[in-house]
C-alpha positions as CSV (number, residue, x, y, z in Angstrom):
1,X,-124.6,148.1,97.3
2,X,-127.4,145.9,96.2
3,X,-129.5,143.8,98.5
4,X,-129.2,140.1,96.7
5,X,-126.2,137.9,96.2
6,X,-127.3,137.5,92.2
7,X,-126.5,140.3,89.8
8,X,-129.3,142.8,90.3
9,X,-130.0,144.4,86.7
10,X,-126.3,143.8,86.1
11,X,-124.8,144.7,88.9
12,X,-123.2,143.1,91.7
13,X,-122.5,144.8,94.9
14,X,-119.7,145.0,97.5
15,X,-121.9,143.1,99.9
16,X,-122.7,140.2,97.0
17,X,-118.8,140.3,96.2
18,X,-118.0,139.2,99.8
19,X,-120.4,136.9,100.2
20,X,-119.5,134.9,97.2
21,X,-115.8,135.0,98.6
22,X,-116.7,133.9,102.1
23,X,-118.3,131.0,100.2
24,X,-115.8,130.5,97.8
25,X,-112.9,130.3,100.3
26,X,-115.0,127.8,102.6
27,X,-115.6,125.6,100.1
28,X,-113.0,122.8,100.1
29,X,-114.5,122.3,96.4
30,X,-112.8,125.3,95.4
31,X,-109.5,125.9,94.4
32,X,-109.1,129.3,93.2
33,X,-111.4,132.1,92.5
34,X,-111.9,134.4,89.3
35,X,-113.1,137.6,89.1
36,X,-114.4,138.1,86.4
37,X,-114.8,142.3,86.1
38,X,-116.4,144.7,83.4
39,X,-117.1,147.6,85.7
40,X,-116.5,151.8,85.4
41,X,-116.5,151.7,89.4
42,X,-118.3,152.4,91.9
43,X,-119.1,154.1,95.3
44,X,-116.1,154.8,97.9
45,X,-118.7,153.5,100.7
46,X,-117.6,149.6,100.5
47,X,-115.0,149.7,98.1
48,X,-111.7,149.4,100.6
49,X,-113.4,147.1,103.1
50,X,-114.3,145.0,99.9
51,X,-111.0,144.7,98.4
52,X,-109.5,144.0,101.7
53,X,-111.5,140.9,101.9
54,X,-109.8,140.0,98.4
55,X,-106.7,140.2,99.7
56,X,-107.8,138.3,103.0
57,X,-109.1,135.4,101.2
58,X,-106.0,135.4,98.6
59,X,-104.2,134.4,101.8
60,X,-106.4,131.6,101.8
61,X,-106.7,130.6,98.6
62,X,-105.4,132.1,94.9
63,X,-108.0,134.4,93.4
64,X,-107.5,136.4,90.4
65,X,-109.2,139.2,88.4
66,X,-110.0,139.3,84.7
67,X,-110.6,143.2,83.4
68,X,-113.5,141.8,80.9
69,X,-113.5,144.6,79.4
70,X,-113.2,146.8,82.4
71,X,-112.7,147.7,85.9
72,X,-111.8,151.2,86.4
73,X,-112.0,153.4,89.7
74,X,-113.3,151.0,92.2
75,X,-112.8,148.1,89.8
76,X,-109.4,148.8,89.8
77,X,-109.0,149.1,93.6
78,X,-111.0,145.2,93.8
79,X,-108.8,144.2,91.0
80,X,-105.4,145.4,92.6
81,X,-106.2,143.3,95.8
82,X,-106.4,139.8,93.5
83,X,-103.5,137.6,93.5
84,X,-103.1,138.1,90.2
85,X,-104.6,140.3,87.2
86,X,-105.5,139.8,83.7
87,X,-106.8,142.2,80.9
88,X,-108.2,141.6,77.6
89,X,-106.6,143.2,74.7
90,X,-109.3,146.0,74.6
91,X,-110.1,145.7,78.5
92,X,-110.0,149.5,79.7
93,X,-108.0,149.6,83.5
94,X,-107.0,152.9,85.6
95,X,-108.5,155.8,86.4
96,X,-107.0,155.5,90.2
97,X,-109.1,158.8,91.2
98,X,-111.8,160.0,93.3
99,X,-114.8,162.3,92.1
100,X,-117.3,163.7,93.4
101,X,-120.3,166.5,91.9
102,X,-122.4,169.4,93.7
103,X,-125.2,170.5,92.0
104,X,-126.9,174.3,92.3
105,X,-130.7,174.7,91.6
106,X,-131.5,177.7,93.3
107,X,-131.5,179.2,90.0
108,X,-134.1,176.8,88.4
109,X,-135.8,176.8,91.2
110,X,-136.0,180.7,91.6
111,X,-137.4,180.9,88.0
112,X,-140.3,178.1,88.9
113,X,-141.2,180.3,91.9
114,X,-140.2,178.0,94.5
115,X,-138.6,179.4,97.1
116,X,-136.4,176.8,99.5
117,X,-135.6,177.5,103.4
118,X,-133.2,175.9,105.0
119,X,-133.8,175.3,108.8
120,X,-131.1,174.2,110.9
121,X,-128.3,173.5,114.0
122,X,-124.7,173.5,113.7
123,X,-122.7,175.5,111.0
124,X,-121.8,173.0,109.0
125,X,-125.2,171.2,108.6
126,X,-125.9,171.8,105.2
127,X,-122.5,172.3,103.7
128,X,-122.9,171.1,100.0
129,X,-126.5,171.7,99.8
130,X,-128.0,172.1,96.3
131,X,-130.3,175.0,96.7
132,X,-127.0,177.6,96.7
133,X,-123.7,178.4,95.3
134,X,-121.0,176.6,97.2
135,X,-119.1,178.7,99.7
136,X,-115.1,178.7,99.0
137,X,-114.4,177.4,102.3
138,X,-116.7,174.2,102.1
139,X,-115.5,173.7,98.3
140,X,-111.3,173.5,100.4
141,X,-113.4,171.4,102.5
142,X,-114.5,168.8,100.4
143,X,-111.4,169.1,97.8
144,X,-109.2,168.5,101.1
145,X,-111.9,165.1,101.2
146,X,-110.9,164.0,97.7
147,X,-107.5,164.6,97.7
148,X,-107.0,162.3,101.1
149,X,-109.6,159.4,99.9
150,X,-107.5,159.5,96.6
151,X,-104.1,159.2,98.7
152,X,-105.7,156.0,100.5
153,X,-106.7,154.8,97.4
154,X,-102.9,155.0,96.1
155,X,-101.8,153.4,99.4
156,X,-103.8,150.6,99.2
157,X,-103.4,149.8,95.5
158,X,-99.2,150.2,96.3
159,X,-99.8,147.8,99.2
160,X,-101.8,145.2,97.2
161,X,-99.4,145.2,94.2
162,X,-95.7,146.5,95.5
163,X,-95.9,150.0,93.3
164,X,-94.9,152.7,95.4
165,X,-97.5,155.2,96.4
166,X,-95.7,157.7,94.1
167,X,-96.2,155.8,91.0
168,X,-99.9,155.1,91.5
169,X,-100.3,158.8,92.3
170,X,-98.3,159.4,89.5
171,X,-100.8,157.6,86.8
172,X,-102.8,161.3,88.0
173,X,-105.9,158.3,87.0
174,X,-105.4,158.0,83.8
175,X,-107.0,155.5,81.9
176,X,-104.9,152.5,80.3
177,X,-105.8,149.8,77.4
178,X,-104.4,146.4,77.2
179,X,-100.9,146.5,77.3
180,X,-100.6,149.2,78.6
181,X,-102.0,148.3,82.0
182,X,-99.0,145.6,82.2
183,X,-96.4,148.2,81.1
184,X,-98.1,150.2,83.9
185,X,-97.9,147.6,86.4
186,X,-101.6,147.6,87.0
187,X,-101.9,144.3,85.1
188,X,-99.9,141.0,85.0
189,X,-101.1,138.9,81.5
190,X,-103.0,139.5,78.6
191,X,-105.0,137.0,77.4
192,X,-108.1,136.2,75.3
193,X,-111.5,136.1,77.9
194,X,-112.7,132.8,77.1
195,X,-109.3,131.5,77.9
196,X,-109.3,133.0,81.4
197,X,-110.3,130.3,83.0
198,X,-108.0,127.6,81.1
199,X,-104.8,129.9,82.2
200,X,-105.9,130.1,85.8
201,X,-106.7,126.3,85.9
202,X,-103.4,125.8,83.9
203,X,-101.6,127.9,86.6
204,X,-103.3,126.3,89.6
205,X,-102.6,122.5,88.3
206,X,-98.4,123.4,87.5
207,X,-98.9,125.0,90.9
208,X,-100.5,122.1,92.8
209,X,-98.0,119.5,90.3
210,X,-94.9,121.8,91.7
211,X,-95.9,121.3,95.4
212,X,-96.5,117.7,95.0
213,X,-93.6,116.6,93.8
214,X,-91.5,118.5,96.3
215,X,-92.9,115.8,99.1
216,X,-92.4,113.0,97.3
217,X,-88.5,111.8,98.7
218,X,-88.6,108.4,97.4
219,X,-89.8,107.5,93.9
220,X,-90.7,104.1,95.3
221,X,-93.7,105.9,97.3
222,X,-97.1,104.4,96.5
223,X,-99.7,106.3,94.4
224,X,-101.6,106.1,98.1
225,X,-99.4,108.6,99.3
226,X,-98.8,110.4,96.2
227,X,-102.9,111.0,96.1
228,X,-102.3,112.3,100.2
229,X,-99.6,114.6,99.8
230,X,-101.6,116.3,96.6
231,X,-105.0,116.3,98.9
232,X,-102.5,117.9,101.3
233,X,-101.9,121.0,98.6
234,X,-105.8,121.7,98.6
235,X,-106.6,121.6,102.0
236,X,-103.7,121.7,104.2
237,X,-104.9,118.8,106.2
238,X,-102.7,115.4,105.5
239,X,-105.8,113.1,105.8
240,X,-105.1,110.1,108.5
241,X,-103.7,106.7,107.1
242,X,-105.9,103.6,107.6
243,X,-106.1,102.2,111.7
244,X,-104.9,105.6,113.1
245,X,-107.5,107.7,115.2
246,X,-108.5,110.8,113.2
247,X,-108.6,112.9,116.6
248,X,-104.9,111.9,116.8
249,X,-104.1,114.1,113.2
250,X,-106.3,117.0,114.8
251,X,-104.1,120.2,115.3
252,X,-104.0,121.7,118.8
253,X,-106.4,124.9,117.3
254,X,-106.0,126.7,120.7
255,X,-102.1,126.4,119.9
256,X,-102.2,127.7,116.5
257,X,-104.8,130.7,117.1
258,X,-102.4,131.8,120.1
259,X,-99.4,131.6,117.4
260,X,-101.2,132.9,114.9
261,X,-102.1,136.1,117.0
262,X,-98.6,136.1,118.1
263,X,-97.4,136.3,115.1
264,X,-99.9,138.8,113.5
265,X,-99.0,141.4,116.1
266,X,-95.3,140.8,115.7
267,X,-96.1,141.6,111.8
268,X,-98.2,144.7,112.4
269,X,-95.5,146.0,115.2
270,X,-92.5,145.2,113.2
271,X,-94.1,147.4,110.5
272,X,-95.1,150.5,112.3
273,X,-91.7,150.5,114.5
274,X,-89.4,150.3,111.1
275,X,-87.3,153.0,110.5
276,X,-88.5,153.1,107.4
277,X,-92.0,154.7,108.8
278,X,-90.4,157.3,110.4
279,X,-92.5,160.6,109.3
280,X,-95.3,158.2,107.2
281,X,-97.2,156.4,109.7
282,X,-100.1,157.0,108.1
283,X,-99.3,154.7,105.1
284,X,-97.7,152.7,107.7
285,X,-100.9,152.0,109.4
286,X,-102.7,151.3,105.8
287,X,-100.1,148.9,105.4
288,X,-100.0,146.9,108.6
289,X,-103.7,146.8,108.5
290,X,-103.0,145.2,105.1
291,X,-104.0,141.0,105.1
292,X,-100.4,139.1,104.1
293,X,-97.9,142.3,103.7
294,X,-95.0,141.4,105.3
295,X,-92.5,143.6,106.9
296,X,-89.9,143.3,104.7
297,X,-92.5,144.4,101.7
298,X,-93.5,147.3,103.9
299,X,-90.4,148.7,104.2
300,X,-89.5,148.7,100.4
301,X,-92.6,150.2,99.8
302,X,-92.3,153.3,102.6
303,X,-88.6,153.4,101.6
């Protein structure tokens, strides 16, 4: 986590990444965001809240990821939560997997005639410590650790992108290149990186082009309304004609937050009552706290 919205020496943090988002999805400006990714990972603290913003603001408007030449680890959670994925040709994808190291200088220590005591409360308090050998039982410990975070990490990339937790556990975080992370279905196009941003735009106009002409009934129609219905794809607001009161095309908000709610909880219930999470309601639960999935996708995927 870095403490400035720019790239500090490089790097961009979780908080940076969500902040650009929140701006990004605000901005009526804005029609779709690109990530644009060359990272090995990073720390589990941030990582899942960050990519469920991703798949919050995908709700909102399309954002997509561009492995340029990497996101692996952590990179590959943020990238799994886009709407869609691209990789380069060489762009290096994966490694679904936690990690963690403990590190034993007693010995170097011992040999430098420094001699370390350890005072305190509670048995557990210095588990891990790097002045001594770790103990079997905090080593199960903190195994036990990694192999749940990992499990999470499966759920959550199988919630963002359909694959069952099986098959992500399955990769056992391997690595892909290319191709590969589309045969894998980690990926959804390969393209060249200074084209990214053509295909998205590309995909976003066809997209916009597709929903416009769906509301025009009449080819008669003026270009007037034409110009309104295709405002109406960006912002979801039909702006008022000339003469009519612009309180009058106001929504009742207090209406649509109580639907809205309404319907939220009937998505979250409906996914935690199916039969289908019958003995995994833990990756029930990871799914109904997912932005967007729907019941019916939950159920294929605890299925």
């Amino acid at each position: 986590r870095t403490r400035a919205l720019q790239p500090y020496s490089g790097m961009t943090g979780y908080n940076g990444i969500i902040a650009r988002l929140q701006q990004a999805a605000s901005d009526p400006m804005v029609d779709g965001i690109l990530l644009d990714m060359d990272t090995p990972g990073g720390m589990v603290a941030g990582a899942f809240d960050c990519a469920d913003i991703i798949a919050r603001v995908r709700d909102i408007k399309p954002v997509w990821a561009l492995a340029n030449d990497m996101n692996c680890s952590a990179g590959q959670l943020l990238a799994s939560a886009a709407s869609r994925r691209l990789v380069t040709q060489t762009a290096r994808t994966g490694s679904i997997g936690v990690m963690m190291a403990h590190s034993n200088y007693g010995a170097a220590l011992e040999k430098q005639g420094v001699e370390i005591t350890l005072i305190y409360s509670g048995s557990h308090k210095v588990d891990g410590n790097p002045y001594s050998h770790l103990p079997d039982d905090v080593r199960e410990t903190l195994q036990s650790r990694m192999d749940a975070t990992r499990r999470m990490f499966a759920q959550k990339v199988s919630a963002y992108t359909g694959l069952s937790v099986q098959a992500v556990l399955d990769t056992e975080a391997a690595v892909y290149s290319g191709q590969e992370a589309i045969d894998a279905g980690l990926a959804d196009e390969l393209v060249n990186s200074t084209d990214a941003i053509t295909v998205m735009r590309d995909a976003l106009d066809a997209r916009k082009s597709r929903l416009s002409g769906g509301r025009m009934t009449k080819e008669t129609q003026s270009t007037t309304v034409s110009a309104t219905a295709s405002q109406a794809d960006v912002t979801g607001v039909v702006p008022a004609t000339e003469g009519e009161n612009a309180s009058a095309a106001q929504p009742d908000v207090n209406a649509q937050i109580t639907a809205a709610v309404a319907a939220e909880n009937s998505r979250i219930m409906g996914i935690l009552n199916c039969e289908e999470a019958h003995g995994r309601e833990e990756q029930a639960r990871v799914l109904a706290e997912t932005p967007g999935m729907t019941v019916e996708t939950a159920r294929r995927i605890l299925a």
